[in-house]
C-alpha positions in Angstrom: -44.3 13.0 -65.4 -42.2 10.0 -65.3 -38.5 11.9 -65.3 -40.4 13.9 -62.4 -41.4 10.4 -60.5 -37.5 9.4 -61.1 -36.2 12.5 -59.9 -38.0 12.0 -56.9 -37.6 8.3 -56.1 -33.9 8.9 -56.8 -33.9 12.0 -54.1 -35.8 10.1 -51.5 -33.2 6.8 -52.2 -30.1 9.6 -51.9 -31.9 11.4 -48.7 -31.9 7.7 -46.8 -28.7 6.4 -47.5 -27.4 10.2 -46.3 -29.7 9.4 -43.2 -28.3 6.0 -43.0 -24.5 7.1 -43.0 -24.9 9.9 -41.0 -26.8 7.6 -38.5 -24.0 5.3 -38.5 -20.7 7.7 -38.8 -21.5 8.8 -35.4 -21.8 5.5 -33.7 -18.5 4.5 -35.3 -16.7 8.1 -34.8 -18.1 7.4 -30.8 -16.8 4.0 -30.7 -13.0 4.9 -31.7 -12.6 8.3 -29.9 -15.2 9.0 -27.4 -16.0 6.2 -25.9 -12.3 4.4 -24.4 -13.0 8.4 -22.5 -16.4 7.9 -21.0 -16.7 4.1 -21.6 -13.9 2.3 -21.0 -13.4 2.6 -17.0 -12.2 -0.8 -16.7 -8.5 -1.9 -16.9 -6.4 -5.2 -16.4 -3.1 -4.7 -16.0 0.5 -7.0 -15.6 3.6 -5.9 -15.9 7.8 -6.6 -14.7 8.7 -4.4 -11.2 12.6 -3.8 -9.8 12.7 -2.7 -6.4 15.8 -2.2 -4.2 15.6 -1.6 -0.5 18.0 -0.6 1.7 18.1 -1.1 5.8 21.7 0.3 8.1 21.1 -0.3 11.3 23.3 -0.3 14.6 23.8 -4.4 14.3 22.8 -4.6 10.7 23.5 -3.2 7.1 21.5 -4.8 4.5 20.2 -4.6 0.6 18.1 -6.4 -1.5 17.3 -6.8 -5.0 14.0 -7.6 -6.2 12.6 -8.4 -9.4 9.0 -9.9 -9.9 5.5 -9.2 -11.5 2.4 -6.7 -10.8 -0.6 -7.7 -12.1 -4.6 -6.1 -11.1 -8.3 -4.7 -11.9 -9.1 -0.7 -11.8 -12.1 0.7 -12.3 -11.5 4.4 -13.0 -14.3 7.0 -14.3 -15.0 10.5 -13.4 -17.8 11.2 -10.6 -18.0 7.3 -10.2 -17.1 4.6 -7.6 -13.1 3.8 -7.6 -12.2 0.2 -7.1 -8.7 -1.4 -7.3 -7.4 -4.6 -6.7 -3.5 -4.9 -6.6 -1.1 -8.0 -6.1 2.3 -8.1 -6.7 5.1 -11.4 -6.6 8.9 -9.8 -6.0 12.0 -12.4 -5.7 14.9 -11.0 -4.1 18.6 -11.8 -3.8 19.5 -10.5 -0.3 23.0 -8.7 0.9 23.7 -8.6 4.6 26.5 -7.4 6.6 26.2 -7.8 10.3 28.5 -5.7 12.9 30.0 -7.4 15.9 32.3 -6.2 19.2 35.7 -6.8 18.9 38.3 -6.5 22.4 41.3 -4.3 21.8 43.9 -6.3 23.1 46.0 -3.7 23.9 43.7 -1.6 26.4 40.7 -4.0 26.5 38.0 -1.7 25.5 35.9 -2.6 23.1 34.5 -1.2 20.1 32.1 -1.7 17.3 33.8 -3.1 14.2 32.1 -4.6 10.7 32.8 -8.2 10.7 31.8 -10.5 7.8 28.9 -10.7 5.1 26.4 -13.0 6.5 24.6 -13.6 3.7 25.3 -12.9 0.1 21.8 -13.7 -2.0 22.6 -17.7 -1.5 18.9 -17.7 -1.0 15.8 -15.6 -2.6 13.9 -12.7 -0.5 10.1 -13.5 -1.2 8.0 -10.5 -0.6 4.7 -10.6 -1.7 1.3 -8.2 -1.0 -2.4 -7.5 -2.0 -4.1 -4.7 -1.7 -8.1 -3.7 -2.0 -8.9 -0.2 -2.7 -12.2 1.3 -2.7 -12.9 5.2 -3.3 -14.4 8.1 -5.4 -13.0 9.7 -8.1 -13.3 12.9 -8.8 -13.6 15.1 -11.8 -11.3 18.4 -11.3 -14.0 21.9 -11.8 -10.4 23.6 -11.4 -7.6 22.0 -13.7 -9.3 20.9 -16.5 -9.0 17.4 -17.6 -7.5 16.0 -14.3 -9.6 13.4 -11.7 -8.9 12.8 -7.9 -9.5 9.4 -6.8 -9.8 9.2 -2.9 -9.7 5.8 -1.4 -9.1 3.9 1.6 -7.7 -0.1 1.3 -7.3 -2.8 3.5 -4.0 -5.2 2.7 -2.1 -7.7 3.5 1.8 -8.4 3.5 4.2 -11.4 3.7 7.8 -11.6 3.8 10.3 -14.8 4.0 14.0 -14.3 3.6 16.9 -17.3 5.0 14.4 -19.2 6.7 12.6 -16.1 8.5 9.5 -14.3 8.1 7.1 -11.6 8.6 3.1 -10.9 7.9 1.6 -8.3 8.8 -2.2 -6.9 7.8 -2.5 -3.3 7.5 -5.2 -0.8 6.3 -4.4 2.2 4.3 -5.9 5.7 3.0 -4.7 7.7 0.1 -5.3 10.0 -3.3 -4.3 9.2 -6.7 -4.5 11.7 -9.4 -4.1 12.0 -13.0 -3.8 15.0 -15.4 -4.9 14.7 -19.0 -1.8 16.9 -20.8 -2.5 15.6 -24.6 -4.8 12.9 -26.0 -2.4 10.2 -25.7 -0.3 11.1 -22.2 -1.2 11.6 -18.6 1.0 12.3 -15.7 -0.4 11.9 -12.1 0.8 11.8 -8.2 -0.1 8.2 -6.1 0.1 9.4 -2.1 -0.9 6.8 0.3 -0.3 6.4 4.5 -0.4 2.9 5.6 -1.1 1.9 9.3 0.2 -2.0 10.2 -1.0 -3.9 12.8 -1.0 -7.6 14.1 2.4 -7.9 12.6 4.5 -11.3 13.3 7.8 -12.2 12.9 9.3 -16.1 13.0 12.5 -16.6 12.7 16.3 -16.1 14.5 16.5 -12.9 13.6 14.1 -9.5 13.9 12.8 -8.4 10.7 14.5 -4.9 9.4 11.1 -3.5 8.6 8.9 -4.5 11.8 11.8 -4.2 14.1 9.6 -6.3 16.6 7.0 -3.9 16.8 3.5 -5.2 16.3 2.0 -1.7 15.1 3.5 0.7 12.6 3.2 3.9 10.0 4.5 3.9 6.9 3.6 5.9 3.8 4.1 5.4 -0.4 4.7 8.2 -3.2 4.7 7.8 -6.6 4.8 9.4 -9.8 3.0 7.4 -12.7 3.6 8.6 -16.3 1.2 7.3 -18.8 0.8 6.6 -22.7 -2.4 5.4 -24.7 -1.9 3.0 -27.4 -4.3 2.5 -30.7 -7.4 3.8 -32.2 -9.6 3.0 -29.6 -7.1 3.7 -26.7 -7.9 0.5 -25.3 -4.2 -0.2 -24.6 -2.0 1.7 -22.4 2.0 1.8 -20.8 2.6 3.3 -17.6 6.1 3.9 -16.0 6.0 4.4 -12.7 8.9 5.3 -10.1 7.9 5.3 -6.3 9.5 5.8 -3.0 8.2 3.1 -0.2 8.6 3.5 3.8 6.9 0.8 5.7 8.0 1.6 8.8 8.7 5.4 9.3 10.4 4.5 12.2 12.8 2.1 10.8 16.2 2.9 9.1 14.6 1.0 5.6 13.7 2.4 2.7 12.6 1.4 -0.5 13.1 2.6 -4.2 11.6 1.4 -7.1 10.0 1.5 -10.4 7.3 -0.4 -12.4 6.0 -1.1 -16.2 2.5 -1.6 -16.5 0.7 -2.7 -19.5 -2.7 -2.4 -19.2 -6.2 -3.1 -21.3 -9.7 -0.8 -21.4 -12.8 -2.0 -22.0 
């Protein structure tokens, strides 16, 4: 009778620390792997970003070269509000080359001809702007393991270069997506269409991207490329290269590329 009494006691005592295990595997094995996937929607990010932008005008040919720093909140979760708030810092060294009229002596007509490099990146190119985005994201019932965040964003934008400069507020609409291809990568496709308005320039000069105009169009692709980091995948890289127009109808044009680091919780 006693062995039986043992026997039991030691059954119950293996059936609750089974119970006990199994109770807590799950909430471990969820921690780790399922949850940085349902869970973890937030993400702070920073990271260095290199931009070059070109403008050739009729009077005007001029690059610059910009380096600086990207830093932001997104909230990002499947059939759930999308919120992000974007800033970004860029320093540039600045490469003009005006055109001028010169008089042919012999047959005095005159004609279009380069003259001299009017500035040579003696002075930084500070462009700066922040961005609000509200939307929905949603989850794909076609391609599995992709989302579609819709949004629309007001901004603002600022601009100083050799003692001129240029603000402008604008709002903006646009769709980011993201496709799941293995546990650790995503690929996705940032479209967005900005409308300026109440831009002002202040300075000698008209800036390349405003060319006076007070209203404007311009529009942004890019192609971010994306790799989860640890465990939990609570830490992230993205690369992404993008394409910038601010004005569609001036003769500037942007390329560039970024590195973001970024942290879920």
């Amino acid at each position: 009778m006693k062995k039986t009494h043992m026997t039991l006691l030691t059954a119950a005592m293996l059936s609750l620390s089974s119970f006990a295990v199994a109770d807590y595997a799950p909430s471990c094995e969820t921690d780790t792997c399922i949850a940085p996937v349902t869970a973890n929607a937030h993400r702070v990010y920073f990271g260095p970003e290199f931009m070059w932008s070109h403008f050739h005008g009729d009077l005007l040919k001029q690059d610059v070269y910009y380096g600086g720093l990207r830093f932001g909140y997104e909230f990002l979760q499947p059939d759930a509000i999308y919120a992000n708030t974007d800033v970004v810092a860029l320093l540039g060294a600045t490469h003009s080359t005006v055109w001028g009229r010169t008089l042919n002596k012999e047959d005095g007509t005159k004609a279009w001809d380069r003259t001299k490099e009017v500035f040579k990146g003696k002075r930084g190119h500070l462009w700066t702007n922040v961005e609000q985005r509200i939307g929905y994201t949603f989850a794909s019932s076609l391609v599995p393991n992709a989302t579609v965040s819709a949004y629309v964003a007001p901004g603002y934008h600022y601009e100083h270069v050799k003692g001129n400069q240029a603000n402008w507020m604008y709002v903006a609409t646009g769709l980011k997506t993201l496709q799941q291809f293995t546990d650790t990568f995503q690929l996705g496709l940032d479209l967005k269409v900005m409308y300026a308005f109440a831009a002002h320039d202040k300075g000698m000069f008209t800036h390349p991207t405003t060319l006076g105009k007070k209203q404007f169009f311009g529009y942004e692709v890019g192609v971010p490329l994306s790799w989860t980091l640890g465990a939990c995948k609570t830490f992230d890289i993205q690369l992404k290269p993008y394409l910038l127009k601010q004005n569609m109808n001036s003769q500037e044009t942007s390329l560039g590329a970024r590195a973001e680091f970024g942290f879920k919780f």
